[in-house]
PyMOL Python script that loads the backbone (N, CA, C, O; Angstrom):
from pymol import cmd

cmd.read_pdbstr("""\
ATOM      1  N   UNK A   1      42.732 -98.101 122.385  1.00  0.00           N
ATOM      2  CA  UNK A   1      41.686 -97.777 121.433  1.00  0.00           C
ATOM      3  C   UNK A   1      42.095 -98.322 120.054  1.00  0.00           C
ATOM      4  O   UNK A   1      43.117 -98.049 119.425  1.00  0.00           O
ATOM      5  N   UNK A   2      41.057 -99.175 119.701  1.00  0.00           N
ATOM      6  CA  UNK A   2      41.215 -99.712 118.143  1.00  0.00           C
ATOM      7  C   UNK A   2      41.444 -98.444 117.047  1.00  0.00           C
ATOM      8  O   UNK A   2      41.028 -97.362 117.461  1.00  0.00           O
ATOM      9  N   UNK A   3      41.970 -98.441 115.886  1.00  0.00           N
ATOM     10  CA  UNK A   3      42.315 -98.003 114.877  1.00  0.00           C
ATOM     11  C   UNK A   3      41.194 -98.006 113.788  1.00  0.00           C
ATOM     12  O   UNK A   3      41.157 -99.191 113.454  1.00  0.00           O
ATOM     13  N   UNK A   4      40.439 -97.466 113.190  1.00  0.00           N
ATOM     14  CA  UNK A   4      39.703 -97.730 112.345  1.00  0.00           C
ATOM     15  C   UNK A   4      40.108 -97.790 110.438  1.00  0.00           C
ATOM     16  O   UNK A   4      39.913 -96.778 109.765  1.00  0.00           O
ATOM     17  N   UNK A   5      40.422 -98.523 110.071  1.00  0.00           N
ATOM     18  CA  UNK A   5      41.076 -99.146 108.887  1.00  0.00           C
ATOM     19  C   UNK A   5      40.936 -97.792 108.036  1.00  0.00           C
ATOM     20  O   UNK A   5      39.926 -97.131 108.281  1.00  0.00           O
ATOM     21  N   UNK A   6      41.716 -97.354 107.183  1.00  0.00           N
ATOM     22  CA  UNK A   6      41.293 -95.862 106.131  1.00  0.00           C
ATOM     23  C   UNK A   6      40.860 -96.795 104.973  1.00  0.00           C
ATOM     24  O   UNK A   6      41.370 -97.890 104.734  1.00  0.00           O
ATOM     25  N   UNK A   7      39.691 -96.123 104.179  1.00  0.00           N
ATOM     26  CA  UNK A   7      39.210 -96.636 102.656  1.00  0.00           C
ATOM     27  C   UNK A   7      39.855 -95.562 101.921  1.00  0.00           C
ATOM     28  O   UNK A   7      40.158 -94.400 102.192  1.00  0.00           O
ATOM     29  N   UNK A   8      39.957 -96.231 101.021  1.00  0.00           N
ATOM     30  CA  UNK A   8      40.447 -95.741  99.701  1.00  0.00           C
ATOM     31  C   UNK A   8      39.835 -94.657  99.611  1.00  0.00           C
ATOM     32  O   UNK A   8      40.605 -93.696  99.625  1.00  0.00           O
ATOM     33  N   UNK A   9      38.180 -94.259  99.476  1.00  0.00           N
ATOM     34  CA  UNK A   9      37.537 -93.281  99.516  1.00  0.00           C
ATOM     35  C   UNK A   9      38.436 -92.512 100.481  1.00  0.00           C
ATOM     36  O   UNK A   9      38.969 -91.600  99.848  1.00  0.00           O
ATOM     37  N   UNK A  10      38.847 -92.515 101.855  1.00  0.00           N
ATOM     38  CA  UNK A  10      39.242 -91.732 102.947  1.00  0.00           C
ATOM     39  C   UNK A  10      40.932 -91.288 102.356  1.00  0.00           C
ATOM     40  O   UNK A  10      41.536 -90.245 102.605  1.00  0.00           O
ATOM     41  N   UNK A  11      41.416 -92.495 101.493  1.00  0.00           N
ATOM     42  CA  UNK A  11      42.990 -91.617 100.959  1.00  0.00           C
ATOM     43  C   UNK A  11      42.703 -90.247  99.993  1.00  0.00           C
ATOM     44  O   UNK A  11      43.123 -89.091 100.036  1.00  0.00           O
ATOM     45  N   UNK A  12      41.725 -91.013  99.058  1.00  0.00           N
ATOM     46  CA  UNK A  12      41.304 -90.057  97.945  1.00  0.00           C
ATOM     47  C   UNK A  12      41.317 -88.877  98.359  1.00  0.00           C
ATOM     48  O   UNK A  12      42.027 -87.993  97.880  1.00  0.00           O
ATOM     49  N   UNK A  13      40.109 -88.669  99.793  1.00  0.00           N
ATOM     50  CA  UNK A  13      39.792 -87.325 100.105  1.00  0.00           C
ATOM     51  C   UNK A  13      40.926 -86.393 100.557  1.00  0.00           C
ATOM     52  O   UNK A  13      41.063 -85.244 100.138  1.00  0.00           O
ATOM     53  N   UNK A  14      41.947 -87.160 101.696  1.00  0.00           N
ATOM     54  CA  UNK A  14      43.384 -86.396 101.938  1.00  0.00           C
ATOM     55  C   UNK A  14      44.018 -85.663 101.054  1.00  0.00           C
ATOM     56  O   UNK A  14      44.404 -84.494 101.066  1.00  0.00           O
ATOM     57  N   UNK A  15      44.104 -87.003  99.840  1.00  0.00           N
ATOM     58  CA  UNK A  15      44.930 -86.311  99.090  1.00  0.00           C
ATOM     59  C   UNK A  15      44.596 -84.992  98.398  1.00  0.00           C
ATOM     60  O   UNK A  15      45.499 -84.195  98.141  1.00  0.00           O
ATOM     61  N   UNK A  16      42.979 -84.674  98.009  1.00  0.00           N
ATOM     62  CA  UNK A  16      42.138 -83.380  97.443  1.00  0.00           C
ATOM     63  C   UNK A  16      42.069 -82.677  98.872  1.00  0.00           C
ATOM     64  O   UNK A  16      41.304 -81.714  98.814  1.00  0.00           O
ATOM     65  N   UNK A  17      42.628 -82.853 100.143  1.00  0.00           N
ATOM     66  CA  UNK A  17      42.110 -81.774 101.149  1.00  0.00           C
ATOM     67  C   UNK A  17      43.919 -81.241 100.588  1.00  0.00           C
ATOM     68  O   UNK A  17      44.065 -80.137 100.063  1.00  0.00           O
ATOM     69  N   UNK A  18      44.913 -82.014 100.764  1.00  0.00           N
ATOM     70  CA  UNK A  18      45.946 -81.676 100.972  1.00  0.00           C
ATOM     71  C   UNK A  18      46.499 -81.087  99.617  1.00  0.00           C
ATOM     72  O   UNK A  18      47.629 -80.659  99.853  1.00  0.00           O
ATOM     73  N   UNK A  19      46.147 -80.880  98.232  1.00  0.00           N
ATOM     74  CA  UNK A  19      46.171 -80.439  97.286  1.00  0.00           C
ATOM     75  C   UNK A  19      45.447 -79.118  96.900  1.00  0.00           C
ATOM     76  O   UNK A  19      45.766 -78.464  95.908  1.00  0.00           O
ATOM     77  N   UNK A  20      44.425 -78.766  97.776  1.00  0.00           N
ATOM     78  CA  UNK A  20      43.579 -77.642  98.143  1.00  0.00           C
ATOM     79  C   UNK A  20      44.419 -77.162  98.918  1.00  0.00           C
ATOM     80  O   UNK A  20      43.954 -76.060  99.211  1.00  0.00           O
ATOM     81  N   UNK A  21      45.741 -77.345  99.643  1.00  0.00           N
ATOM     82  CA  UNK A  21      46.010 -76.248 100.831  1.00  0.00           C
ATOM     83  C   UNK A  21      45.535 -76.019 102.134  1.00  0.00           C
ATOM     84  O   UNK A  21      45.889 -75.248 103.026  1.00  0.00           O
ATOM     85  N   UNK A  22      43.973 -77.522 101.965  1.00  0.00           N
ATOM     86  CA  UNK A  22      43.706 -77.725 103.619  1.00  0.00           C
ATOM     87  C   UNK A  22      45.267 -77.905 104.742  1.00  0.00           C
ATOM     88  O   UNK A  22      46.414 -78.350 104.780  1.00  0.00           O
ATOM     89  N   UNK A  23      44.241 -77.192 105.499  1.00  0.00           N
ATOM     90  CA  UNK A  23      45.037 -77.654 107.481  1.00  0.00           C
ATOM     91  C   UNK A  23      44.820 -78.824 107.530  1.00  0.00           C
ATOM     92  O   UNK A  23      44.010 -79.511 106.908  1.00  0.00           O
ATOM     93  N   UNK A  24      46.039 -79.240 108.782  1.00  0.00           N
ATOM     94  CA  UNK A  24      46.027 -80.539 108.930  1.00  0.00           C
ATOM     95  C   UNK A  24      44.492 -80.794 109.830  1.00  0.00           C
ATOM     96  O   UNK A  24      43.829 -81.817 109.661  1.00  0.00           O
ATOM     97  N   UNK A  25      44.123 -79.810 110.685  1.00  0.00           N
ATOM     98  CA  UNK A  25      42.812 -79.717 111.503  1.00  0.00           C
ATOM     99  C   UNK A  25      41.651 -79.578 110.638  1.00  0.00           C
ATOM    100  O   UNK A  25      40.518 -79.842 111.040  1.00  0.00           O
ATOM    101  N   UNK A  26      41.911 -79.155 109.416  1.00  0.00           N
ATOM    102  CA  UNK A  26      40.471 -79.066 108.706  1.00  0.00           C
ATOM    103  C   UNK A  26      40.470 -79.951 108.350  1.00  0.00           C
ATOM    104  O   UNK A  26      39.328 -80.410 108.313  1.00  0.00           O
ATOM    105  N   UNK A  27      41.535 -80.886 107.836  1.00  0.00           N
ATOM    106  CA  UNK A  27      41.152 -81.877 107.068  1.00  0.00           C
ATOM    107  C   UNK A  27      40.508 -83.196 108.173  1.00  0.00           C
ATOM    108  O   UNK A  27      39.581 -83.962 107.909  1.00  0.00           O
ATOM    109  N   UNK A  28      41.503 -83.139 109.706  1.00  0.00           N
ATOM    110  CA  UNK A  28      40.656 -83.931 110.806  1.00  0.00           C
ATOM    111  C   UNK A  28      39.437 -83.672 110.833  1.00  0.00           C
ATOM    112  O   UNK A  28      38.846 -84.691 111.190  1.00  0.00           O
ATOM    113  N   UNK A  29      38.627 -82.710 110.612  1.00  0.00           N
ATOM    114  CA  UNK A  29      37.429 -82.456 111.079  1.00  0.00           C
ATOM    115  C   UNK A  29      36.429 -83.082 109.630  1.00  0.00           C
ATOM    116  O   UNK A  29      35.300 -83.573 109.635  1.00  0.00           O
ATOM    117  N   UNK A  30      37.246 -82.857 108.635  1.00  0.00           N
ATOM    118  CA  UNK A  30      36.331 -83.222 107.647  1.00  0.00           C
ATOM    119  C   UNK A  30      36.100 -85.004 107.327  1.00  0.00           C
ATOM    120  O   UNK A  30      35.154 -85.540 106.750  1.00  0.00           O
ATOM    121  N   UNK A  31      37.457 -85.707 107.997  1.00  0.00           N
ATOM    122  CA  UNK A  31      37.431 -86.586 107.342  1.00  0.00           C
ATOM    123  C   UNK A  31      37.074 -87.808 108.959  1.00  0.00           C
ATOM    124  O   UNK A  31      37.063 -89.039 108.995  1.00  0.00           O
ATOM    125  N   UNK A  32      36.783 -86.576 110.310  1.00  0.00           N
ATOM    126  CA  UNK A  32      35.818 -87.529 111.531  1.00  0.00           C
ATOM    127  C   UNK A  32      37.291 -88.563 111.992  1.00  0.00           C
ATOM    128  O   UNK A  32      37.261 -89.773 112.216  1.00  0.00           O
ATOM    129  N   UNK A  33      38.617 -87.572 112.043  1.00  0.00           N
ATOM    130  CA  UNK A  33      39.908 -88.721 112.339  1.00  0.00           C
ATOM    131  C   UNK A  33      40.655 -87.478 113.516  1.00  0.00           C
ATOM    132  O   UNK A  33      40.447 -86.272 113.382  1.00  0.00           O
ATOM    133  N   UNK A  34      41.285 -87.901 114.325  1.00  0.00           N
ATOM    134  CA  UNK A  34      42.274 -86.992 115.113  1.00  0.00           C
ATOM    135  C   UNK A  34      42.853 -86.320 114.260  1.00  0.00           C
ATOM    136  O   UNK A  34      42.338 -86.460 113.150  1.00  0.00           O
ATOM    137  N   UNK A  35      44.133 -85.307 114.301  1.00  0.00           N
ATOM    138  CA  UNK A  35      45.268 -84.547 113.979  1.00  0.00           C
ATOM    139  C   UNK A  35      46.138 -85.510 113.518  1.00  0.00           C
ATOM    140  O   UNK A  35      46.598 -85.529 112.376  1.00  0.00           O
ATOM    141  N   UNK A  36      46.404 -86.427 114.515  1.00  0.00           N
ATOM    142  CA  UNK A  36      47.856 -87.233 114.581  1.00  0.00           C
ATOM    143  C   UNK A  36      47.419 -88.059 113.366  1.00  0.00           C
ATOM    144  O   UNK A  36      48.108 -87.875 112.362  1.00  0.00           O
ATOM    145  N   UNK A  37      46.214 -89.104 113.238  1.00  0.00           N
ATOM    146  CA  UNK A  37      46.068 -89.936 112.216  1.00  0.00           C
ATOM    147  C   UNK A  37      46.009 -89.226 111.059  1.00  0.00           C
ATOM    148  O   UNK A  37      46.311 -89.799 110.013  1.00  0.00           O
ATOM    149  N   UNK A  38      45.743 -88.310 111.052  1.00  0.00           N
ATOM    150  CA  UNK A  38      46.067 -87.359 109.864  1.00  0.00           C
ATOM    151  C   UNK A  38      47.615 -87.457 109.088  1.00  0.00           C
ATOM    152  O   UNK A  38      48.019 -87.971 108.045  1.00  0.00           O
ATOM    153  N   UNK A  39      48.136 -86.792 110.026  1.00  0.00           N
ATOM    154  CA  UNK A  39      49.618 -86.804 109.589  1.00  0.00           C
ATOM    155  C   UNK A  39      50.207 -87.717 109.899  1.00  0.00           C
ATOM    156  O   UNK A  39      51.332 -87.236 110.040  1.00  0.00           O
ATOM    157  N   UNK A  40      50.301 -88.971 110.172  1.00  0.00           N
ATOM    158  CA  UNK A  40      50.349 -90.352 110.135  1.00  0.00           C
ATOM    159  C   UNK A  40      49.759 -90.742 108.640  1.00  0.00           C
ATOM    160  O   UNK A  40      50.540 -91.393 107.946  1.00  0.00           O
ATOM    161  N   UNK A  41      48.604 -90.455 108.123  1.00  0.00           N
ATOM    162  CA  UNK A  41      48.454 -90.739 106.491  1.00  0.00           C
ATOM    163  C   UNK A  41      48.957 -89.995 105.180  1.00  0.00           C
ATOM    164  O   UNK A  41      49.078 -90.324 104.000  1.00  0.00           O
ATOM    165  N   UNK A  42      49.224 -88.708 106.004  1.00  0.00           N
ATOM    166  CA  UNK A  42      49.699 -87.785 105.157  1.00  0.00           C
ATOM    167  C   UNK A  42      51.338 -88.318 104.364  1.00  0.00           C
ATOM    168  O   UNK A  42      51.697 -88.380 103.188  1.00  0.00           O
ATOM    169  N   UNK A  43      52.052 -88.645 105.735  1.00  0.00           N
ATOM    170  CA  UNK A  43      53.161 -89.024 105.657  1.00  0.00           C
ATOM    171  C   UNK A  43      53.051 -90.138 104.948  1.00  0.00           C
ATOM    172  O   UNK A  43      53.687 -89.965 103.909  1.00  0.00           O
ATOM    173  N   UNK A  44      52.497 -91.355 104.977  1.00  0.00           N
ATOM    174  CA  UNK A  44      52.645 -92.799 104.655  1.00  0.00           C
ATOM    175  C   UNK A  44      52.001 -92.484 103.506  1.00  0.00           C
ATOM    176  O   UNK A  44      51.045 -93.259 103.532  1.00  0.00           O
ATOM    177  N   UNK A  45      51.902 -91.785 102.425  1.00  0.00           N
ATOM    178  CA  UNK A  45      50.967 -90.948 101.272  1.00  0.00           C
ATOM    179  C   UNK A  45      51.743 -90.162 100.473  1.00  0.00           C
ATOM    180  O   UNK A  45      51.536 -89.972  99.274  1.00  0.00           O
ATOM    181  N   UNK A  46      52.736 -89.650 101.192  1.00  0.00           N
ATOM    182  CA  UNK A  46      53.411 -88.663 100.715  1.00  0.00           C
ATOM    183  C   UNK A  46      52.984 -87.128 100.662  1.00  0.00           C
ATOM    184  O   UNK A  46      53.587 -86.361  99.912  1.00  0.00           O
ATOM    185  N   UNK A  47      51.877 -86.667 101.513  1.00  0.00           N
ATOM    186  CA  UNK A  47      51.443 -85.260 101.015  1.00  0.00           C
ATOM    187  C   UNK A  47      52.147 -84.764 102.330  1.00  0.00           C
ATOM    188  O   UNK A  47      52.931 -85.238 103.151  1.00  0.00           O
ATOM    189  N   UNK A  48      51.375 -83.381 102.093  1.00  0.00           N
ATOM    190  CA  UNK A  48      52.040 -82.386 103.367  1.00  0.00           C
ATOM    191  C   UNK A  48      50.750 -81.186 103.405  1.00  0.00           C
ATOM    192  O   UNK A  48      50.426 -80.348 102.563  1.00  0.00           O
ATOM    193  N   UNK A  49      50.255 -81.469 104.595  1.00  0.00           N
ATOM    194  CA  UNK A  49      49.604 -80.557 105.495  1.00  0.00           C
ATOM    195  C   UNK A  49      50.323 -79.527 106.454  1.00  0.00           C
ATOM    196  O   UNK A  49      51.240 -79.882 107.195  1.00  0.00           O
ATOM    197  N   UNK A  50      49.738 -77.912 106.381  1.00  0.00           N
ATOM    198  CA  UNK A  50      49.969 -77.066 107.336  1.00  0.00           C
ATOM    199  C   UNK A  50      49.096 -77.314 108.137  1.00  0.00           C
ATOM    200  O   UNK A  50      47.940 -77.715 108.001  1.00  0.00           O
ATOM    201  N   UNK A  51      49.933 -76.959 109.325  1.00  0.00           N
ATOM    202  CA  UNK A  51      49.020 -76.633 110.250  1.00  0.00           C
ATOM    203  C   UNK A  51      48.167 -75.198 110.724  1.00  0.00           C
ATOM    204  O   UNK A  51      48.491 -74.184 110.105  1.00  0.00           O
ATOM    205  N   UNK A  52      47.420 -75.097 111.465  1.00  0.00           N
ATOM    206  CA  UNK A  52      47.203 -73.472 111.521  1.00  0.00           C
ATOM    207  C   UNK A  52      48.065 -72.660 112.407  1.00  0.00           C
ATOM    208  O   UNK A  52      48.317 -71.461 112.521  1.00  0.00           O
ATOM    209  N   UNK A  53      48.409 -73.713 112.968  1.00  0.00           N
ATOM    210  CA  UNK A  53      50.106 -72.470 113.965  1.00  0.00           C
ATOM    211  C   UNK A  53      51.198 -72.169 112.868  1.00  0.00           C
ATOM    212  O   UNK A  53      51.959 -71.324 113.339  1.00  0.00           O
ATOM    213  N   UNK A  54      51.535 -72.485 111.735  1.00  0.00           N
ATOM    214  CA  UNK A  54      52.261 -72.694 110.945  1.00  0.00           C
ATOM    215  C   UNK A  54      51.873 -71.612 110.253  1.00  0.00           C
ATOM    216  O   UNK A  54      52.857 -71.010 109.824  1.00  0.00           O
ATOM    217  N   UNK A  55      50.430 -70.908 109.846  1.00  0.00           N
ATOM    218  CA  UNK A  55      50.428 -70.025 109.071  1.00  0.00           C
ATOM    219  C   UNK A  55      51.199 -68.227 109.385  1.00  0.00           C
ATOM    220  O   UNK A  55      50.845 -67.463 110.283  1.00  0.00           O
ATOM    221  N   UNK A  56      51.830 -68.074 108.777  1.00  0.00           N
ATOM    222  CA  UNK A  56      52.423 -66.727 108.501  1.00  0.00           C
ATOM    223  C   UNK A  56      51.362 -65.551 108.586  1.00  0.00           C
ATOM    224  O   UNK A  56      50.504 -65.605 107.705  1.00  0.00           O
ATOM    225  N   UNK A  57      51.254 -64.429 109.542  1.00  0.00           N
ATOM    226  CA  UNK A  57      50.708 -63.063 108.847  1.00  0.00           C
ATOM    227  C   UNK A  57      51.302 -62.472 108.236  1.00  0.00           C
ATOM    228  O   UNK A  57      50.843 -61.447 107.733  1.00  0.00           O
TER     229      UNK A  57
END
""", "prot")
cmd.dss("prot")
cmd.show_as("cartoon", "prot")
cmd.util.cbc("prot")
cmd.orient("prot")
């Protein structure tokens, strides 16, 4: 399966999901990408997404 190129628009948004304290899954859902390509941009970006297994009660 081909890769679909990220726009600048699509870094921008990571970086405001991942500065908000978005999940790594909310931010997949918002930005129409898997989990993995997520944190595959996150990383190559420098941010850091939780996940929702990750959250603490």
């Amino acid at each position: 399966m081909a890769r679909k190129p990220w726009s600048f628009k699509e870094d921008r948004r990571l970086m405001e999901l991942a500065k908000s304290s978005a999940s790594l899954e909310e931010a997949a859902k918002q930005l129409g990408r898997s989990p993995d390509a997520i944190k595959r941009m996150a990383l190559r970006l420098g941010l850091s997404l939780k996940t929702k297994a990750s959250k603490k009660a």
